[in-house]
Legacy VTK file of the C-alpha trace (Angstrom):
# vtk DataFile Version 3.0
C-alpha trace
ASCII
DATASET POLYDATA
POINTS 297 float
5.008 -26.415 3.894
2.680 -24.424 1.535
3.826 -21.292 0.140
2.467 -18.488 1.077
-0.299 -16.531 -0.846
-0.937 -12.635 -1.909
-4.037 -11.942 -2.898
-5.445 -9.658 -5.346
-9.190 -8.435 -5.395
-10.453 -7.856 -8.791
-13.669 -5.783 -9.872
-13.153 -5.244 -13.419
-11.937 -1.911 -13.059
-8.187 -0.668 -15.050
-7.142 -0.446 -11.457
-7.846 -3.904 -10.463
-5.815 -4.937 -13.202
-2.827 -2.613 -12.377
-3.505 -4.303 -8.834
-3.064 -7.763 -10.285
-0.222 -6.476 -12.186
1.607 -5.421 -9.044
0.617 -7.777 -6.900
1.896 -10.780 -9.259
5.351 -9.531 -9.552
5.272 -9.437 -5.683
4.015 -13.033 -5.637
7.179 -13.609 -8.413
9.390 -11.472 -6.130
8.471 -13.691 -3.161
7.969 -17.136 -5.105
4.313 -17.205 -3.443
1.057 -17.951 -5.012
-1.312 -15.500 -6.064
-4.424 -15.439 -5.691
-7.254 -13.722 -8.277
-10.169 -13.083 -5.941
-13.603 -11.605 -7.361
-16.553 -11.619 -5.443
-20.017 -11.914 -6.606
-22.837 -12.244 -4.332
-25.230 -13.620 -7.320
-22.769 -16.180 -7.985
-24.806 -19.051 -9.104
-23.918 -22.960 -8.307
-23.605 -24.199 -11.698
-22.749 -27.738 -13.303
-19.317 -28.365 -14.997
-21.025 -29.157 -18.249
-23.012 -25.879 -18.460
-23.231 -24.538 -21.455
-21.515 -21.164 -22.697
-24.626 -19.918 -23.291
-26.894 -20.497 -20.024
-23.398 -19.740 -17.565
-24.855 -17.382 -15.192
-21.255 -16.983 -14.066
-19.829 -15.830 -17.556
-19.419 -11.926 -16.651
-17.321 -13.051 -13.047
-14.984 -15.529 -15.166
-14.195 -13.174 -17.748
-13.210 -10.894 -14.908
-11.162 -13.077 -13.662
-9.669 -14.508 -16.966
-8.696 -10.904 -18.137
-6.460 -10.468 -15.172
-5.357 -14.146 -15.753
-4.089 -13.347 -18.817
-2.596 -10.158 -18.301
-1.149 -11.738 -15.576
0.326 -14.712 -17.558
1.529 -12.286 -19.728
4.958 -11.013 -17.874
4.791 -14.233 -15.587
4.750 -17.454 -17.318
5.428 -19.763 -14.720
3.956 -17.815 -11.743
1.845 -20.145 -9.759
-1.978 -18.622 -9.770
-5.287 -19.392 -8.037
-8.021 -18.271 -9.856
-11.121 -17.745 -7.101
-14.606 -16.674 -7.643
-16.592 -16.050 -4.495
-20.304 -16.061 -3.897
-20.232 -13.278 -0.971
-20.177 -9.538 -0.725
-17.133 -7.833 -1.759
-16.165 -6.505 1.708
-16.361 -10.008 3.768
-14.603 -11.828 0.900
-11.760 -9.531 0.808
-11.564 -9.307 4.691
-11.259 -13.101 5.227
-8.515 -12.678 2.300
-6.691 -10.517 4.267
-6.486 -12.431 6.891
-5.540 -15.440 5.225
-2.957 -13.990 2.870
0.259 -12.255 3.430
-1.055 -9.009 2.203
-3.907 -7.752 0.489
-3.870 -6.072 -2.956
-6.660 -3.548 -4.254
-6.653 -0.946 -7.054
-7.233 2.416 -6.036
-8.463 5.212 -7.998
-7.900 8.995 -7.000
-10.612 11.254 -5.887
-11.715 15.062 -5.963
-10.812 16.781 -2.355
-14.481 16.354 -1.576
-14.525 12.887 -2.562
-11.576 11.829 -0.534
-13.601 12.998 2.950
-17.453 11.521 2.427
-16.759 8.140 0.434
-16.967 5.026 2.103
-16.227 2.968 -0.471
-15.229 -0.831 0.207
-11.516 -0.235 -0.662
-11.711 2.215 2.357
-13.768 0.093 4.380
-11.273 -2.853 3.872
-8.227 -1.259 4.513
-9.592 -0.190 7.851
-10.695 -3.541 9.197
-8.230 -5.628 7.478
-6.346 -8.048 10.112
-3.081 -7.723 7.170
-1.353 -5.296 5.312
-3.576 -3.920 2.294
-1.578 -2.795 -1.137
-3.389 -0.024 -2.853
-2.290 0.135 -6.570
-3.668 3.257 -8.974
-4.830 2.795 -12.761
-1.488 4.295 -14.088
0.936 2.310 -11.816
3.086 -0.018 -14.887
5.912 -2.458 -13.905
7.353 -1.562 -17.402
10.146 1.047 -17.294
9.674 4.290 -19.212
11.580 4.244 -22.325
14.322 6.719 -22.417
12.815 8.718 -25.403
9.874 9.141 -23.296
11.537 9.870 -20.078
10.727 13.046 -17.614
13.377 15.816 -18.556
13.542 16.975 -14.758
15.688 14.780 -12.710
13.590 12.455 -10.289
14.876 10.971 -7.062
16.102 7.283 -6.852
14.147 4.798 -6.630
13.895 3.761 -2.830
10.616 2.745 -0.239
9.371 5.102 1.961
8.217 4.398 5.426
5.986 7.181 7.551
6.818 7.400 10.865
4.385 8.628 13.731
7.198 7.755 16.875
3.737 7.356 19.154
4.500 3.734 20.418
5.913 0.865 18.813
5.033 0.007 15.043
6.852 -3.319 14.675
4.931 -4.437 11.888
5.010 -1.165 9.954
9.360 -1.452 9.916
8.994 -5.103 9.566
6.899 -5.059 6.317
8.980 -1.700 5.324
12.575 -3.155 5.499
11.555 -6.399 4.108
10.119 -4.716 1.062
13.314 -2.403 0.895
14.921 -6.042 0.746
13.731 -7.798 -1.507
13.584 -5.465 -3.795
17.393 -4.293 -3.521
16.338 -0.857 -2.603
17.220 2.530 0.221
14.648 2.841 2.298
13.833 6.252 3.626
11.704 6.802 6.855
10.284 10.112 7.155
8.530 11.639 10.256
6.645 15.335 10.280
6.935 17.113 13.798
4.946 20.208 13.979
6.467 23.293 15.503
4.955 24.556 18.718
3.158 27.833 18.711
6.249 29.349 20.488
8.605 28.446 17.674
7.357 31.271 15.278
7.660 34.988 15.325
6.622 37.901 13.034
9.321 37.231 11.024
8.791 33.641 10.539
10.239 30.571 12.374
12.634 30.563 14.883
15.360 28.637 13.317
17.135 27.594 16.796
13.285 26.086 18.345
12.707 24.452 15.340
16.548 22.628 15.012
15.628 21.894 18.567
12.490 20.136 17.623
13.505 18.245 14.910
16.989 17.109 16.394
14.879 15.924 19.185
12.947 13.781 16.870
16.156 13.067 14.341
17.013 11.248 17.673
13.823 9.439 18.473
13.403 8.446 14.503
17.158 6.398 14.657
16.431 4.783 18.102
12.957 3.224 16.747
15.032 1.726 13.679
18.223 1.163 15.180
17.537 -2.544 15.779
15.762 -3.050 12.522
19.102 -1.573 10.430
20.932 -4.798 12.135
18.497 -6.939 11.735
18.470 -6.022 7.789
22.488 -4.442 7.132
22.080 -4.829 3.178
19.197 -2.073 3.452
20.294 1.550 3.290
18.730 3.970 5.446
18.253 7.946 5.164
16.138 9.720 8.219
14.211 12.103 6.813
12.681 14.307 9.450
10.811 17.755 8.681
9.379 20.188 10.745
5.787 19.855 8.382
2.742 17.937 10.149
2.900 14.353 8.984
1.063 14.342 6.002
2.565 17.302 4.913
6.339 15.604 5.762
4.696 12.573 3.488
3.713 14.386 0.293
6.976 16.280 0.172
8.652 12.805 0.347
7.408 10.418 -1.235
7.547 11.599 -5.343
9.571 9.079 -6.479
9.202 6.370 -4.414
8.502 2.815 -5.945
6.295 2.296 -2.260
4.973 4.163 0.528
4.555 2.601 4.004
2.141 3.990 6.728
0.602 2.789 9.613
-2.684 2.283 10.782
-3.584 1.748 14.866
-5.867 -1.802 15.290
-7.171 0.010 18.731
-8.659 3.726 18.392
-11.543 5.878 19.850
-15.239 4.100 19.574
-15.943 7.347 17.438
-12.489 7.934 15.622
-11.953 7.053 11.822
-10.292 3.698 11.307
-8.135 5.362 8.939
-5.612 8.484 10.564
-5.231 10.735 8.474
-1.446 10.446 7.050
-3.103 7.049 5.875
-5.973 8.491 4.203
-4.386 11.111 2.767
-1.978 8.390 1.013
-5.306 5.810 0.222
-6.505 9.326 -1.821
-3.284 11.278 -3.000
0.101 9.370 -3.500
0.686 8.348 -7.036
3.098 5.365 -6.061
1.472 2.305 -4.487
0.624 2.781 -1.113
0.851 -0.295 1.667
-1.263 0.508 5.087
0.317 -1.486 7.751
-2.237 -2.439 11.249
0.031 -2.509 14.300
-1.128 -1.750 17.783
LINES 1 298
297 0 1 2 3 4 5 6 7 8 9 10 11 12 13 14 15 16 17 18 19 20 21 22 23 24 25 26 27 28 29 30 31 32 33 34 35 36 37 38 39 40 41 42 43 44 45 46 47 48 49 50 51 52 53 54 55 56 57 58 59 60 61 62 63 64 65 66 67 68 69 70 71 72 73 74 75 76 77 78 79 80 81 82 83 84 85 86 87 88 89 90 91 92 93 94 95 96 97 98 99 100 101 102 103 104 105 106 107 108 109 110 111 112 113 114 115 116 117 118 119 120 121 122 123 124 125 126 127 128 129 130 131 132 133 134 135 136 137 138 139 140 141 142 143 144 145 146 147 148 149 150 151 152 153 154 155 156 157 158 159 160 161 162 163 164 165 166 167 168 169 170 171 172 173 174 175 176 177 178 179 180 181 182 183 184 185 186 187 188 189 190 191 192 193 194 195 196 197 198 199 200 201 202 203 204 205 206 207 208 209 210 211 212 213 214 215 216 217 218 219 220 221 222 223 224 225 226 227 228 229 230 231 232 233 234 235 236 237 238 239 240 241 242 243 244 245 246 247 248 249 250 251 252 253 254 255 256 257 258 259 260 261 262 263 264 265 266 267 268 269 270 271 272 273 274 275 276 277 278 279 280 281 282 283 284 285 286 287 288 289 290 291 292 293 294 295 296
């Protein structure tokens, strides 16, 4: 039986690199193979004996070799494929997906009017994508800080965080969240946002007895939906986290801290509808941490 792959799309870019980074101490972490994917749709069909000088190819390899080597760097014996592929970027990466246990990408942050009108192919990926897609920022580093250089304020623990919507079942989205918790010896910490109804405030601010009501309501919901995945996975420790915020409010209080994030994102939606909600894309645009979208139906 072949091992199973993670694949990494590379551009170039710092963040590609911190992708690869990430991505190959997954691959380590899971003793699968990693793939290097760049895409090229000028890639030329070349002999093996071309010359250094007349490779058409030379700027794809050399992005490819750099995240080789940085690669080969902190993981000697990792086992790597190195593909070049003569396609557009999008198609390439969403056959990847589909072939590959998950999907990694670098991400780079946006301005708040960025983050609503570009449609770049990160985006478009991670909204077609038949697998989970991994999106890694420029600064992420597997290295811990040194404690000269550490933050004076206390941080949390370290720990993954799933979102939780509690509209219908999201198998996949606890399954890829408790295994990650797992494997990495971590808490996990599922958080869901439940926004008060209009009757829960008054002139002097929220009623505190609608708003336990709402959230203990939810509290409830939240442990059902993961009751069977804590047995399923007993090693993982589990805090409910459940705040009466909107959802991507409940996420950015949340997740600071976290070595992952975990949200969902619905295969089936509204002919008109983004294929991104908007917890997700708010995550894709604003969380530091890496952040893993999740398809589930």
């Amino acid at each position: 039986m072949e091992p199973e792959s993670i694949t990494v799309g590379l551009d170039g870019s710092v963040e590609s690199l911190a992708a690869a980074r990430w991505a190959a101490d997954e691959a380590e972490r899971r003793n699968a193979v990693l793939r290097l994917l760049h895409a090229w749709i000028l890639l030329a069909a070349e002999a093996p004996d071309t010359p250094p000088d007349r490779d058409q190819n030379a700027g794809a390899r050399q992005v490819v070799d750099r995240a080789l080597d940085e690669v080969r760097a902190y993981h000697p014996h990792l086992q790597i494929i190195e593909d070049l592929v003569g396609s557009e970027a999008e198609p390439a990466l969403l056959r990847a997906a589909a072939a590959s246990r998950m999907l990694v990408l670098g991400s780079r942050a946006l301005t708040a009017w960025e983050s609503y009108v570009l449609g770049d192919v990160s985006l478009d990926v991670v909204g077609r994508a038949e697998g989970p897609v991994v999106l890694v920022r420029g600064g992420w580093s597997t290295n811990p800080t040194p404690p000269e250089f550490a933050d004076p304020v206390p941080r949390p623990a370290p720990r993954i965080v799933v979102g939780m919507s509690l509209n219908g079942p999201c198998e996949p989205l606890l399954a890829f969240a408790f295994d990650a918790a797992a494997s990495r010896g971590l808490p996990l910490q599922a958080v869901h946002g439940r926004t008060l109804p209009v009757h829960a405030y008054a002139p002097w601010g929220v009623a505190p007895g609608v708003a336990e009501e709402v959230t203990g309501e939810a509290d409830g919901e939240l442990r059902e939906s993961l009751r069977p995945w804590c047995a399923r996975f007993p090693e993982v420790p589990v805090q409910v986290t459940v705040l009466p915020e909107s959802p991507t409010r409940a996420m950015v209080q949340t997740v600071p801290g976290a070595e992952l994030l975990v949200v969902g994102r619905r295969r089936h939606h509204p002919p008109l509808a983004p294929r991104v909600g908007p917890v997700a894309h708010a995550a894709i645009h604003h969380v530091a941490c890496p952040v893993a979208v999740v398809p589930h139906d």
